[in-house]
Backbone as XML, in Angstrom:
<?xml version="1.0"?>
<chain id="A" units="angstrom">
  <residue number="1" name="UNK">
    <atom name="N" x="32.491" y="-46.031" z="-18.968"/>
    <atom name="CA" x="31.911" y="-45.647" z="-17.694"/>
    <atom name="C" x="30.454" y="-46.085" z="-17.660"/>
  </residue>
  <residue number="2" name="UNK">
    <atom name="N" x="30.263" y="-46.783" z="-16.452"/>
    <atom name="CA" x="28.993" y="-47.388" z="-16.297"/>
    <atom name="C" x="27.614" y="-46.701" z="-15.826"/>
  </residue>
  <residue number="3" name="UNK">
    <atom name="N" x="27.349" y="-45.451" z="-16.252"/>
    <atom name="CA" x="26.453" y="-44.342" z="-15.362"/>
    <atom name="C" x="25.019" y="-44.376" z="-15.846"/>
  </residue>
  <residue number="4" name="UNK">
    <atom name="N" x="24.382" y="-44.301" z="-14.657"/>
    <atom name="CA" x="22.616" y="-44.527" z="-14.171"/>
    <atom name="C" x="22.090" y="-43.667" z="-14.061"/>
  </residue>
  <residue number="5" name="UNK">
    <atom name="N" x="21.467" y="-42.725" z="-14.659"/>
    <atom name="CA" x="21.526" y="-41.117" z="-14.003"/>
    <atom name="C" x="20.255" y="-41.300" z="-12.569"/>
  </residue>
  <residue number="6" name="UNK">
    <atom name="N" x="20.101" y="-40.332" z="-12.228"/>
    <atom name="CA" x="19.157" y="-40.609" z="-10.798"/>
    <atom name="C" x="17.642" y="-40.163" z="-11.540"/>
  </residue>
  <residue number="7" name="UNK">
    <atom name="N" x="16.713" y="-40.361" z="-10.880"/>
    <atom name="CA" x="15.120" y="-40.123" z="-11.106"/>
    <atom name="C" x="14.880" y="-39.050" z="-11.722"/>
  </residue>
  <residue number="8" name="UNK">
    <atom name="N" x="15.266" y="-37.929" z="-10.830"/>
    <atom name="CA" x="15.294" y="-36.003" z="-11.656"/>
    <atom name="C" x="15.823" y="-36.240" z="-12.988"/>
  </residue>
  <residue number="9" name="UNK">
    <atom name="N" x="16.826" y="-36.554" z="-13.602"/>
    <atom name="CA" x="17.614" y="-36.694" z="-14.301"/>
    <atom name="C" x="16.750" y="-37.397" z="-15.390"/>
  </residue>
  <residue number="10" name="UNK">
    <atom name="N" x="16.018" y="-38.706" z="-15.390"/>
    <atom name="CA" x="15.648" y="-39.384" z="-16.268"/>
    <atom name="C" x="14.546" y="-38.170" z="-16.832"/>
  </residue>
  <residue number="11" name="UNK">
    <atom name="N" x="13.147" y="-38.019" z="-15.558"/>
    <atom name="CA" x="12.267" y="-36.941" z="-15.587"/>
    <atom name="C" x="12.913" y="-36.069" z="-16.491"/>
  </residue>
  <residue number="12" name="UNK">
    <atom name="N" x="13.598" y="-35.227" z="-16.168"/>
    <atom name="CA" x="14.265" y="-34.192" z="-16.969"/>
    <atom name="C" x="14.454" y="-34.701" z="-18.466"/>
  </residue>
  <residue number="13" name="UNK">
    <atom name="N" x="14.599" y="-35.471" z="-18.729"/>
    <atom name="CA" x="15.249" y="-36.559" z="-20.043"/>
    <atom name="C" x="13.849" y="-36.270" z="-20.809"/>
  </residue>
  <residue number="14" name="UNK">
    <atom name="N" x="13.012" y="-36.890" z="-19.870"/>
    <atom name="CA" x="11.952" y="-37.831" z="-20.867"/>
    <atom name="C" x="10.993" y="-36.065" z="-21.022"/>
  </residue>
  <residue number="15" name="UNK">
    <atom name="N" x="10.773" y="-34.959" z="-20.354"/>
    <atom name="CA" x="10.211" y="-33.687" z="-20.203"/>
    <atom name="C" x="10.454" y="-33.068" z="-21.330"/>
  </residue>
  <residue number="16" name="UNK">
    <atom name="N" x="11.982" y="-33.261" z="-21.720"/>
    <atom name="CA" x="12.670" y="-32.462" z="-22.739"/>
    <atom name="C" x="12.275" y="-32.810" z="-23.606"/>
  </residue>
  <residue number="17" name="UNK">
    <atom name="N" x="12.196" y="-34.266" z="-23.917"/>
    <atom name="CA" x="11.540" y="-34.620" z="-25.344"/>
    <atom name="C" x="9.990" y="-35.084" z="-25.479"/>
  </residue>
  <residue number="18" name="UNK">
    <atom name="N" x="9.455" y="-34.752" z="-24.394"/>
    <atom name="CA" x="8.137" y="-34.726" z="-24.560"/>
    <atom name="C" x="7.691" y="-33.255" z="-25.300"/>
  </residue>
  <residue number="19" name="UNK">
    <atom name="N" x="7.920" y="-32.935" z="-26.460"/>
    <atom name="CA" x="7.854" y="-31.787" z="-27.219"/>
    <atom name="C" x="7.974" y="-31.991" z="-28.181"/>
  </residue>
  <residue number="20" name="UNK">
    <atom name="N" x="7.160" y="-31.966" z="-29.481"/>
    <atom name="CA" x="7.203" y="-32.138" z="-30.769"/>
    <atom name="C" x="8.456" y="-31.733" z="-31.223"/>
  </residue>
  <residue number="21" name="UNK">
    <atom name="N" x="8.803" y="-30.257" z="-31.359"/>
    <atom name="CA" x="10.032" y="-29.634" z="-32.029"/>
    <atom name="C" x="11.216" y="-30.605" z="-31.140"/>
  </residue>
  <residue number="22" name="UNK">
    <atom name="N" x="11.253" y="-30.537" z="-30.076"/>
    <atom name="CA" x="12.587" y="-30.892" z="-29.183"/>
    <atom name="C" x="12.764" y="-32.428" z="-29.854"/>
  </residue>
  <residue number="23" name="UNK">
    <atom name="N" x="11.742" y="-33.227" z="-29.472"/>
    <atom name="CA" x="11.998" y="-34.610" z="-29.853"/>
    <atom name="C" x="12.208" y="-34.830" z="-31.637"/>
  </residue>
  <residue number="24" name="UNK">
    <atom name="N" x="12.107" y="-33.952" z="-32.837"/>
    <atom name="CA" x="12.279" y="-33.922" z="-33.966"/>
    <atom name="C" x="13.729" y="-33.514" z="-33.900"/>
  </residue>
  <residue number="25" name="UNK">
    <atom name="N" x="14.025" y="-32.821" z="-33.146"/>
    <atom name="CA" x="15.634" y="-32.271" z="-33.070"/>
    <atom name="C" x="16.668" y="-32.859" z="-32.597"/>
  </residue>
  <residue number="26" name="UNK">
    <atom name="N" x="15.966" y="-34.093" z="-31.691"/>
    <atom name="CA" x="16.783" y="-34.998" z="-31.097"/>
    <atom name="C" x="16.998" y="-36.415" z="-32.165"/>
  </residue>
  <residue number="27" name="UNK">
    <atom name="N" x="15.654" y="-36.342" z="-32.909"/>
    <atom name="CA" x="16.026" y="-37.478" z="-33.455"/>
    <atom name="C" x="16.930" y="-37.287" z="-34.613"/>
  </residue>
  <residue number="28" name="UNK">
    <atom name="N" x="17.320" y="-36.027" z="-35.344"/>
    <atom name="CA" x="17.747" y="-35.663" z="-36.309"/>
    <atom name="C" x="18.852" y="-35.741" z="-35.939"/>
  </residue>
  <residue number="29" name="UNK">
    <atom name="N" x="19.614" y="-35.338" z="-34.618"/>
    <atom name="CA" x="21.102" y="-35.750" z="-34.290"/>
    <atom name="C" x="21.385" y="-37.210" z="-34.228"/>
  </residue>
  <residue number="30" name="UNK">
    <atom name="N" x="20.613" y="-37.827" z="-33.563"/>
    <atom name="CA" x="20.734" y="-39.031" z="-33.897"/>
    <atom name="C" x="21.140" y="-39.855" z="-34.616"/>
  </residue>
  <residue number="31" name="UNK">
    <atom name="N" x="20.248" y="-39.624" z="-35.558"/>
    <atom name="CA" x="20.610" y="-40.002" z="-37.229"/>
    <atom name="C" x="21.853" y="-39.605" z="-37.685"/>
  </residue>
  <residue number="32" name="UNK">
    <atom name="N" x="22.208" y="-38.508" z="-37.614"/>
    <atom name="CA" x="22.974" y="-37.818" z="-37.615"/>
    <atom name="C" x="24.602" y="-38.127" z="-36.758"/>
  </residue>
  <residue number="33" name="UNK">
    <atom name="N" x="24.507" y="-39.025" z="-36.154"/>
    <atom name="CA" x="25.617" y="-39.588" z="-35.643"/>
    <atom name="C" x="26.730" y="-38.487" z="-34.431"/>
  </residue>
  <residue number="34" name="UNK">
    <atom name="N" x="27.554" y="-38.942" z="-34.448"/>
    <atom name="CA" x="28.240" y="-38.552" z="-33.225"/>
    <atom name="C" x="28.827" y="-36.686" z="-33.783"/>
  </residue>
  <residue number="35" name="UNK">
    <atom name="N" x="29.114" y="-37.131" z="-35.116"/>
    <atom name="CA" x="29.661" y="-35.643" z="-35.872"/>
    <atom name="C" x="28.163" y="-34.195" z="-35.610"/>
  </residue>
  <residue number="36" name="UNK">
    <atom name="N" x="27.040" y="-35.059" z="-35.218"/>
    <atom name="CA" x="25.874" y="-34.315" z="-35.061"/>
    <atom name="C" x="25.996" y="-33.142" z="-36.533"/>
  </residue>
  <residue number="37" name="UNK">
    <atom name="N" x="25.533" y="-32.069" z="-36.100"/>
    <atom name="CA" x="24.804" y="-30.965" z="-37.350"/>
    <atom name="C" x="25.009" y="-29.728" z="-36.718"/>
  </residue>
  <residue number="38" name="UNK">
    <atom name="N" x="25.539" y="-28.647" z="-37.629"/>
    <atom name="CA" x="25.612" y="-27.070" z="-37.564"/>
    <atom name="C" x="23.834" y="-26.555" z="-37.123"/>
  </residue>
  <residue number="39" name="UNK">
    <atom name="N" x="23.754" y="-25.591" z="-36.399"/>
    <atom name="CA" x="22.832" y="-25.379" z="-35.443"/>
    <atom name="C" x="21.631" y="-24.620" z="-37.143"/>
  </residue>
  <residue number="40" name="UNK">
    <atom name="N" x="22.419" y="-24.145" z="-38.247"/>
    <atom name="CA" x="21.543" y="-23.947" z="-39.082"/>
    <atom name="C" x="21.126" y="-24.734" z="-40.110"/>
  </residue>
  <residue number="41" name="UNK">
    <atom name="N" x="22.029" y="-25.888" z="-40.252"/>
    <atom name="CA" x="21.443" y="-27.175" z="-41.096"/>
    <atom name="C" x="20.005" y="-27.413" z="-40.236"/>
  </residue>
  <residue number="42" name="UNK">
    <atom name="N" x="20.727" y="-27.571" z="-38.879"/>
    <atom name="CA" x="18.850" y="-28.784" z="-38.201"/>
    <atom name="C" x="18.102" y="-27.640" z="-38.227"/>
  </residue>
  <residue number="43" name="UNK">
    <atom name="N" x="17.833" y="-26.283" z="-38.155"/>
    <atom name="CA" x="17.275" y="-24.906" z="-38.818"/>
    <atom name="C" x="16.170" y="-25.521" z="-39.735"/>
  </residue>
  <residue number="44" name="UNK">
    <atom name="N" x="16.557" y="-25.563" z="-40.796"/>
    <atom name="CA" x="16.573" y="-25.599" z="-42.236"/>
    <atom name="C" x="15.791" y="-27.047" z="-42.197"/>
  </residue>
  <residue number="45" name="UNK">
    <atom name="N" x="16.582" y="-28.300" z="-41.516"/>
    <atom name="CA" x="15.972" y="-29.776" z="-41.589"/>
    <atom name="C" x="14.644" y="-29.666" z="-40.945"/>
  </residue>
  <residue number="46" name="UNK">
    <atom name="N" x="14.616" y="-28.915" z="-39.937"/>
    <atom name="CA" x="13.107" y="-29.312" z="-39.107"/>
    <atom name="C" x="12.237" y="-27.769" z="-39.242"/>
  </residue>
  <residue number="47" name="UNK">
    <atom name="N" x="12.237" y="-27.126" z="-39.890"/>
    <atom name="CA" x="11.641" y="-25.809" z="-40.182"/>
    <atom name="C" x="11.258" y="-24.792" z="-39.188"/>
  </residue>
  <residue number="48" name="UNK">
    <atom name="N" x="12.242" y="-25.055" z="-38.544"/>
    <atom name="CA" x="12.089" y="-23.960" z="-37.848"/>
    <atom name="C" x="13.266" y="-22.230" z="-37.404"/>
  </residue>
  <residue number="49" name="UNK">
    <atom name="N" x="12.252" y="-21.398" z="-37.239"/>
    <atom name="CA" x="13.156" y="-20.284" z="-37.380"/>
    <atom name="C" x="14.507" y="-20.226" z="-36.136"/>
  </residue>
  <residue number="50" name="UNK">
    <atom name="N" x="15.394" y="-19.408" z="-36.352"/>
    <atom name="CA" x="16.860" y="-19.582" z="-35.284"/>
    <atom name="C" x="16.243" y="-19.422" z="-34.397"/>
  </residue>
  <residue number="51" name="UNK">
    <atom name="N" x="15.882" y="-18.503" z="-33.590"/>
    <atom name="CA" x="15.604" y="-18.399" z="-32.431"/>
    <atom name="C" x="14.827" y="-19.755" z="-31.832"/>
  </residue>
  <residue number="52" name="UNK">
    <atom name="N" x="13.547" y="-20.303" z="-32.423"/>
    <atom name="CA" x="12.800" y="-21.250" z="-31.931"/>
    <atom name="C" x="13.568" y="-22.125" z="-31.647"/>
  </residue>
  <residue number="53" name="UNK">
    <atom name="N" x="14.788" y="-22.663" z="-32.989"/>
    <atom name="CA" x="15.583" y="-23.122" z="-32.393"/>
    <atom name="C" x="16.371" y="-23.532" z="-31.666"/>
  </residue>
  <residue number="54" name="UNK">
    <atom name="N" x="16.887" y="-21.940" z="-31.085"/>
    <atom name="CA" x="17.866" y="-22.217" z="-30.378"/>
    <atom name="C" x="17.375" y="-22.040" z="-28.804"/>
  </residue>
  <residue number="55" name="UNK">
    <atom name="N" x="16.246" y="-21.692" z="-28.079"/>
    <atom name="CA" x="15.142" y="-22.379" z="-27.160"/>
    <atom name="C" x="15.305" y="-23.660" z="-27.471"/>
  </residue>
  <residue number="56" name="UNK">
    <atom name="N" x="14.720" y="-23.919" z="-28.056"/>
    <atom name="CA" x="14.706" y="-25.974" z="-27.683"/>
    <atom name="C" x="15.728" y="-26.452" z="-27.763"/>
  </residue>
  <residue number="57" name="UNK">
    <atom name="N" x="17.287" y="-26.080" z="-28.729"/>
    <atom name="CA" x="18.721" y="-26.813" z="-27.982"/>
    <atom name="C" x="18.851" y="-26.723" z="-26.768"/>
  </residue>
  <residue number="58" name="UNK">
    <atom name="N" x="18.879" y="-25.047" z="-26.794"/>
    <atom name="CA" x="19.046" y="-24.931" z="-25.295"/>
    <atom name="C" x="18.217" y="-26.106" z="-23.699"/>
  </residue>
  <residue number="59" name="UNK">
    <atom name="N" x="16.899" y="-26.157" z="-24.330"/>
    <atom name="CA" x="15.984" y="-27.213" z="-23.444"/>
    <atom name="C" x="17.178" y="-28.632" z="-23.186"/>
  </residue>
  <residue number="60" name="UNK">
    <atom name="N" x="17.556" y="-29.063" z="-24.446"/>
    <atom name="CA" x="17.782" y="-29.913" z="-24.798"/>
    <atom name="C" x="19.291" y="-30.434" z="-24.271"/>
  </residue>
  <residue number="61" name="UNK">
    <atom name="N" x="19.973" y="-29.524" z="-24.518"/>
    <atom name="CA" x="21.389" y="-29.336" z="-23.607"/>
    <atom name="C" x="21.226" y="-29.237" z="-22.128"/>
  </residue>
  <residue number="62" name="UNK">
    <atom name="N" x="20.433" y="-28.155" z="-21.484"/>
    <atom name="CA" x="20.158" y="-28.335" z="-20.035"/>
    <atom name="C" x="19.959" y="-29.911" z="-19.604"/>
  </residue>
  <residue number="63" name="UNK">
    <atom name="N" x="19.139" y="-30.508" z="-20.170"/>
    <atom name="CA" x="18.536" y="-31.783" z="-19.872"/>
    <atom name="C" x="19.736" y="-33.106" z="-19.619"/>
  </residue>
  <residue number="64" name="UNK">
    <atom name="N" x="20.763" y="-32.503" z="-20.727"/>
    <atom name="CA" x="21.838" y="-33.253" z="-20.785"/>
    <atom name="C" x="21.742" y="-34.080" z="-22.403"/>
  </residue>
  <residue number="65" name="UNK">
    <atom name="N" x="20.923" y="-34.354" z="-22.837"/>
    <atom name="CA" x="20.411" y="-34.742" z="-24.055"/>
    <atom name="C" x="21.248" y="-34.500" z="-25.651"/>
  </residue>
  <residue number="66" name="UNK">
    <atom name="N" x="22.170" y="-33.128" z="-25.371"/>
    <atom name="CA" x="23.111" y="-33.168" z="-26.703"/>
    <atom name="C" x="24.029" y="-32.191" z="-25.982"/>
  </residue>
  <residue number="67" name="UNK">
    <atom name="N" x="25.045" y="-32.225" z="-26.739"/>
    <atom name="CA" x="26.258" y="-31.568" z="-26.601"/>
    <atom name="C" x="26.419" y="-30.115" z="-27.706"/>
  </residue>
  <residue number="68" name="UNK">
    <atom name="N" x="26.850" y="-29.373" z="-27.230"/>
    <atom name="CA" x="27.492" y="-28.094" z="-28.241"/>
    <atom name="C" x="28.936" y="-27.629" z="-28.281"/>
  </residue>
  <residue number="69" name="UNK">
    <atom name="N" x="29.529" y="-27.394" z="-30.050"/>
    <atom name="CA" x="30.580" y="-27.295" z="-29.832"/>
    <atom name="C" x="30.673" y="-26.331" z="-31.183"/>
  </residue>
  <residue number="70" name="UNK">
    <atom name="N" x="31.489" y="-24.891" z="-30.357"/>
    <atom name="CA" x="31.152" y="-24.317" z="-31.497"/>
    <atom name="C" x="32.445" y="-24.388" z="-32.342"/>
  </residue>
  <residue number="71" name="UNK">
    <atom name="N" x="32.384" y="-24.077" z="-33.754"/>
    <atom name="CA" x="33.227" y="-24.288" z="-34.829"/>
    <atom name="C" x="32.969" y="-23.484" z="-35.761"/>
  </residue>
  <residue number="72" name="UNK">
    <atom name="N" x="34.074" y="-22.564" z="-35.903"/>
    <atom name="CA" x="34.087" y="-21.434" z="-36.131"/>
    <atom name="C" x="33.621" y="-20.341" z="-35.414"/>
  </residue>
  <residue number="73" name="UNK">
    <atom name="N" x="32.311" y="-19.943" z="-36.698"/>
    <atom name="CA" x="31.328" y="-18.868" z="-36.236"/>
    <atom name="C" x="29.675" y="-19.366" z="-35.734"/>
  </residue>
  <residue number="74" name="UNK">
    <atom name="N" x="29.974" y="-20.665" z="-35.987"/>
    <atom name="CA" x="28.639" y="-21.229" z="-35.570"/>
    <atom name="C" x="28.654" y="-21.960" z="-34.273"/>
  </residue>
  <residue number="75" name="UNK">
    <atom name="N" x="27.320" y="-23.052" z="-34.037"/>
    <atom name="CA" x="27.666" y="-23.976" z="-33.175"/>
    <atom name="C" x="27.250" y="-25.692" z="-33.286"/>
  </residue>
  <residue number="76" name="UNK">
    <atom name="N" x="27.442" y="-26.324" z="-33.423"/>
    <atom name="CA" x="27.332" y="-27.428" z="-34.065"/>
    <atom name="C" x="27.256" y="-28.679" z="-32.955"/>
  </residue>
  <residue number="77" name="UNK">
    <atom name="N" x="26.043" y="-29.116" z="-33.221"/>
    <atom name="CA" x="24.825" y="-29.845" z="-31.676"/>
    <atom name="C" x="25.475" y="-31.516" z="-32.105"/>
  </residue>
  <residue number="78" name="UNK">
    <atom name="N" x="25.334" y="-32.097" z="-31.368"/>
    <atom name="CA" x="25.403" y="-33.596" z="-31.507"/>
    <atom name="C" x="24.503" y="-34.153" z="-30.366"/>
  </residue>
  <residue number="79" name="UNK">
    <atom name="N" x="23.706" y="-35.868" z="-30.639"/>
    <atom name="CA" x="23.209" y="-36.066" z="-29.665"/>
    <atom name="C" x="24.213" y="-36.730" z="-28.900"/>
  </residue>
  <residue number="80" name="UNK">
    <atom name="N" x="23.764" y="-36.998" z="-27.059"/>
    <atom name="CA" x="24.763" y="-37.112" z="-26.000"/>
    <atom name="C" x="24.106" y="-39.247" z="-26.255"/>
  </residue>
  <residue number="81" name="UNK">
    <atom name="N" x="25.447" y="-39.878" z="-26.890"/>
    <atom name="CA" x="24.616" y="-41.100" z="-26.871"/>
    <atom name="C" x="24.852" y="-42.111" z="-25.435"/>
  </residue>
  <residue number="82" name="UNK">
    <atom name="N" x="25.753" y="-41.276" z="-24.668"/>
    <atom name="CA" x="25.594" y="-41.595" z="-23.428"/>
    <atom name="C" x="24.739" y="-41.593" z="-22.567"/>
  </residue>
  <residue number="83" name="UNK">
    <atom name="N" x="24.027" y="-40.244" z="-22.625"/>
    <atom name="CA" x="22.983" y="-39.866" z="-22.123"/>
    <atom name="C" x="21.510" y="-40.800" z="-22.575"/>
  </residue>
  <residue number="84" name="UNK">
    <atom name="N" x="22.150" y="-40.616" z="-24.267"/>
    <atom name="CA" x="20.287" y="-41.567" z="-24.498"/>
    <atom name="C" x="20.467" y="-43.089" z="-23.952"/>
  </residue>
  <residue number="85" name="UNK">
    <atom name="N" x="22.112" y="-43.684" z="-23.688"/>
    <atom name="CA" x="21.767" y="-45.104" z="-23.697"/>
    <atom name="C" x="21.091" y="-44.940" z="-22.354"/>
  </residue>
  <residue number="86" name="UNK">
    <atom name="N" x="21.595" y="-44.316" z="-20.947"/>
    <atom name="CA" x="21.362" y="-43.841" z="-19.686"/>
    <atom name="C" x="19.428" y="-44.230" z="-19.881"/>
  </residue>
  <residue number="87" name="UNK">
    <atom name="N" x="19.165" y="-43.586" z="-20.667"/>
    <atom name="CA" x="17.806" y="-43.450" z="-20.893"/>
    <atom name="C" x="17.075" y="-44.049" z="-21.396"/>
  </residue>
  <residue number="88" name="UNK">
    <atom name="N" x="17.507" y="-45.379" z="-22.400"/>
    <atom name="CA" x="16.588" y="-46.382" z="-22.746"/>
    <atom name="C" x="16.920" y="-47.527" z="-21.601"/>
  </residue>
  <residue number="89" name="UNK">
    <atom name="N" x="18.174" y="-47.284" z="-20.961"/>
    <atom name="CA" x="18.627" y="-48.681" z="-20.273"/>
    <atom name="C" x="17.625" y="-48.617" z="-19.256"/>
  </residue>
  <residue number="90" name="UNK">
    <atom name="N" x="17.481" y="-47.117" z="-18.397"/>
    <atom name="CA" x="16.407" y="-47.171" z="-17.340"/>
    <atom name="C" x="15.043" y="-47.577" z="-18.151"/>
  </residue>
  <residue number="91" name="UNK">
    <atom name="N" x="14.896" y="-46.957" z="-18.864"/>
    <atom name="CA" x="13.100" y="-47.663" z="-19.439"/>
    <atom name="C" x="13.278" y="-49.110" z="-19.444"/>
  </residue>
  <residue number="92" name="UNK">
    <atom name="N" x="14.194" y="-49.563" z="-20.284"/>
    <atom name="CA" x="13.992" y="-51.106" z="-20.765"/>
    <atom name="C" x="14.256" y="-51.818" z="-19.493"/>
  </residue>
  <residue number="93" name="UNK">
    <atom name="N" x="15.045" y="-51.538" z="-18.316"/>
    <atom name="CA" x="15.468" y="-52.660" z="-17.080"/>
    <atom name="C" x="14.696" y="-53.345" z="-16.587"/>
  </residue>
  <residue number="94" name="UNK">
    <atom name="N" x="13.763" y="-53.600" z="-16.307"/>
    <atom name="CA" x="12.724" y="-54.509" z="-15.708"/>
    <atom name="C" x="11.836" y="-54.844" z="-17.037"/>
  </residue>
  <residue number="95" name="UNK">
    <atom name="N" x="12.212" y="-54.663" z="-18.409"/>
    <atom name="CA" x="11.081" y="-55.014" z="-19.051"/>
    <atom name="C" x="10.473" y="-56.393" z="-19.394"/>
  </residue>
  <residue number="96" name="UNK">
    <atom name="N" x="9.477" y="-56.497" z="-18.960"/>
    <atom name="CA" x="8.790" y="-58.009" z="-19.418"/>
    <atom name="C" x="8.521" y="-58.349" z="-18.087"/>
  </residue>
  <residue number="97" name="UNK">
    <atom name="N" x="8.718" y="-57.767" z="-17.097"/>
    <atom name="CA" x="9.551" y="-58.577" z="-15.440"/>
    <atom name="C" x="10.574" y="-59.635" z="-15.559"/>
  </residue>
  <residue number="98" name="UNK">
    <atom name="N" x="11.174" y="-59.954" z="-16.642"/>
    <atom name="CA" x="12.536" y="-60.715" z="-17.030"/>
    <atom name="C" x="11.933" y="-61.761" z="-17.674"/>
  </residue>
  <residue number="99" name="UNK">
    <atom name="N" x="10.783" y="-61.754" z="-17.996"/>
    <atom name="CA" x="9.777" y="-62.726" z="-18.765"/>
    <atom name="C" x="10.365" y="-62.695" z="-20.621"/>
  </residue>
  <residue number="100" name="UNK">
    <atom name="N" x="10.574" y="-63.749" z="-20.931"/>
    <atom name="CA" x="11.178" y="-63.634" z="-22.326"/>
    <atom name="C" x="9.833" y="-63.510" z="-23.584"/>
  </residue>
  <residue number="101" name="UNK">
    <atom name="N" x="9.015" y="-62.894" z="-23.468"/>
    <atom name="CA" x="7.739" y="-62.897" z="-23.584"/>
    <atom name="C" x="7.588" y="-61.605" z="-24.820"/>
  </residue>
  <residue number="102" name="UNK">
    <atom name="N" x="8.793" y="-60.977" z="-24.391"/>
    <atom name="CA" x="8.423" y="-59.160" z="-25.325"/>
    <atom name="C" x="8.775" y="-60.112" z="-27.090"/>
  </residue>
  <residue number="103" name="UNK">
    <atom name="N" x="8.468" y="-58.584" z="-27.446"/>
    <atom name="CA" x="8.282" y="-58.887" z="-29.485"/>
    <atom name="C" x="9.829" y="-59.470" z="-29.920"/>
  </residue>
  <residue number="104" name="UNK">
    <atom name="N" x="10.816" y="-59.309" z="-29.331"/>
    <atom name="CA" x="11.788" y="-60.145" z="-29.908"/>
    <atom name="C" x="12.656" y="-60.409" z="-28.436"/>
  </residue>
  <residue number="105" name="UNK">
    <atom name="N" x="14.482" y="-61.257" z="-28.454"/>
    <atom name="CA" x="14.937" y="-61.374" z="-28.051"/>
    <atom name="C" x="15.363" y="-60.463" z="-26.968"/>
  </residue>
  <residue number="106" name="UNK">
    <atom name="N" x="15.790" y="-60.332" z="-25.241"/>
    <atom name="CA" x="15.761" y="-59.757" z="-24.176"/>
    <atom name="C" x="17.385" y="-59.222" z="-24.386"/>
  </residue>
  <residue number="107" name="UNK">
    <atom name="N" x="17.631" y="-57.779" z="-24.811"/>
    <atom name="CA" x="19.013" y="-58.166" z="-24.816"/>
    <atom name="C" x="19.775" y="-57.461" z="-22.843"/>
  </residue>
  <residue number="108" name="UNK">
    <atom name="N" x="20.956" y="-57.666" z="-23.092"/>
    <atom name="CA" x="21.339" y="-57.184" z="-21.515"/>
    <atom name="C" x="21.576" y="-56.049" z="-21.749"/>
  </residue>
  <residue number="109" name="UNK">
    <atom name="N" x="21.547" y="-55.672" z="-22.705"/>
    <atom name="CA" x="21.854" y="-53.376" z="-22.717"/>
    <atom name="C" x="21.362" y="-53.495" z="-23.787"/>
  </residue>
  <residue number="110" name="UNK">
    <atom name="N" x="19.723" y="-53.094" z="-23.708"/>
    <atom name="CA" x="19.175" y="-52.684" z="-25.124"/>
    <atom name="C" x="19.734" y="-50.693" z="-25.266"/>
  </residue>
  <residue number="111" name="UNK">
    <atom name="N" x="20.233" y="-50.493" z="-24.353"/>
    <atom name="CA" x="20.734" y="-48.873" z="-24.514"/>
    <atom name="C" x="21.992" y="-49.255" z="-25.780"/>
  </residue>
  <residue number="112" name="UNK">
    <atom name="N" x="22.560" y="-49.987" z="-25.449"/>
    <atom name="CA" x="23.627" y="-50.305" z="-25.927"/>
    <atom name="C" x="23.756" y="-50.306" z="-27.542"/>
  </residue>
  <residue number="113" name="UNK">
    <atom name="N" x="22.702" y="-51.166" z="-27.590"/>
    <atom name="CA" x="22.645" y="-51.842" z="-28.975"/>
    <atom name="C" x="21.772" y="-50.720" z="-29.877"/>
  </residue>
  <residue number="114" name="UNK">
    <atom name="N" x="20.743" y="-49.478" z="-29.538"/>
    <atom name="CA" x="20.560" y="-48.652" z="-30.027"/>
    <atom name="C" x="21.739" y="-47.823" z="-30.109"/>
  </residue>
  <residue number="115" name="UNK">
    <atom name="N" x="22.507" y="-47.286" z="-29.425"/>
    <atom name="CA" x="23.503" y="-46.657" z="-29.641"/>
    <atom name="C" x="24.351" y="-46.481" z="-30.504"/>
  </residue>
  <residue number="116" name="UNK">
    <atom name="N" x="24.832" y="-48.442" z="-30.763"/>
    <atom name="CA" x="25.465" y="-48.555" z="-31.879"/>
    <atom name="C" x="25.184" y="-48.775" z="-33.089"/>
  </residue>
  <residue number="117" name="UNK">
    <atom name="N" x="23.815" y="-48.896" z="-33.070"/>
    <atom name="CA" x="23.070" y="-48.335" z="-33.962"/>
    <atom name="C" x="23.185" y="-47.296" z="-34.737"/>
  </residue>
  <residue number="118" name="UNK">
    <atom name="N" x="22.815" y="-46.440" z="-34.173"/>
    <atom name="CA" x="22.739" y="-44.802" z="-34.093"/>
    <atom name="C" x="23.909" y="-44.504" z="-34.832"/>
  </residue>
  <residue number="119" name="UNK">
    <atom name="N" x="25.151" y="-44.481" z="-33.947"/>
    <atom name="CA" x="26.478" y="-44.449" z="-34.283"/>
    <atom name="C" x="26.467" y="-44.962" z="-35.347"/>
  </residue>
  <residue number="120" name="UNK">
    <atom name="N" x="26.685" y="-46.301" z="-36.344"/>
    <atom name="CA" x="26.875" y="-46.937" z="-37.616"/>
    <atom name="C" x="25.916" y="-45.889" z="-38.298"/>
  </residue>
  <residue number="121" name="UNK">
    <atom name="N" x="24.974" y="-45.194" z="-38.280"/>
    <atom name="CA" x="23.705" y="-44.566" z="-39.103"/>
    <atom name="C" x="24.531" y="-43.560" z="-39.331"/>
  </residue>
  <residue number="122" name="UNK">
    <atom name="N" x="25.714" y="-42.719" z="-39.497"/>
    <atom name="CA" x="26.123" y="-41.586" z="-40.251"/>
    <atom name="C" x="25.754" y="-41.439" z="-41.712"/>
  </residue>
  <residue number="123" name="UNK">
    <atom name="N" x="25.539" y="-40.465" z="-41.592"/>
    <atom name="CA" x="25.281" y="-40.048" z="-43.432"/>
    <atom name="C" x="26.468" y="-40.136" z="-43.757"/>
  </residue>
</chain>
């Protein structure tokens, strides 16, 4: 599915991770691949206490930015890599003004190619 999110949507995107803790939490799913992390591993990974925590998923899920799925007794976050490609594709679309000029090669979905990135990066 080919989806663009609208202006609010990006805003909302880029708000959420304009936040030290939020954007450390996002990048840790990331890394972290599609299987994402139990809500007390990324706890424990980014030092912060449950509750603080679970404020900034929450930020972070509203935004659209990761998914929750609970298992078991916990709940276990993944990032949305739909959502992030949504979100580098709008940054990168006009980049250069189509000028082949940037630090390396222009690709046609740089969302894309981070993604699968991302994805291959499982621990």
């Amino acid at each position: 599915m080919d989806f663009q999110p609208n202006l609010t949507t990006i805003v909302d995107r880029l708000a959420a991770l304009a936040q030290p803790h939020r954007l450390a939490v996002f990048r840790l799913l990331v890394v972290a691949g599609p299987d994402g992390r139990a809500a007390g591993d990324i706890a424990e990974a980014v030092g912060l206490p449950a509750s603080t925590l679970s404020f900034h998923l929450a930020h972070l899920k509203r935004a659209g930015l990761v998914t929750a799925l609970r298992a078991g007794r916990s709940l276990h976050y993944a990032a949305d890599f739909a959502a992030m490609r949504g979100l580098v594709d709008f940054l990168t679309e006009n980049c250069c003004a189509g000028a082949a000029t940037g630090p390396g090669p222009l690709m046609a979905n740089p969302g894309d190619a981070l993604c699968a990135l991302a994805e291959r990066n499982v621990a």
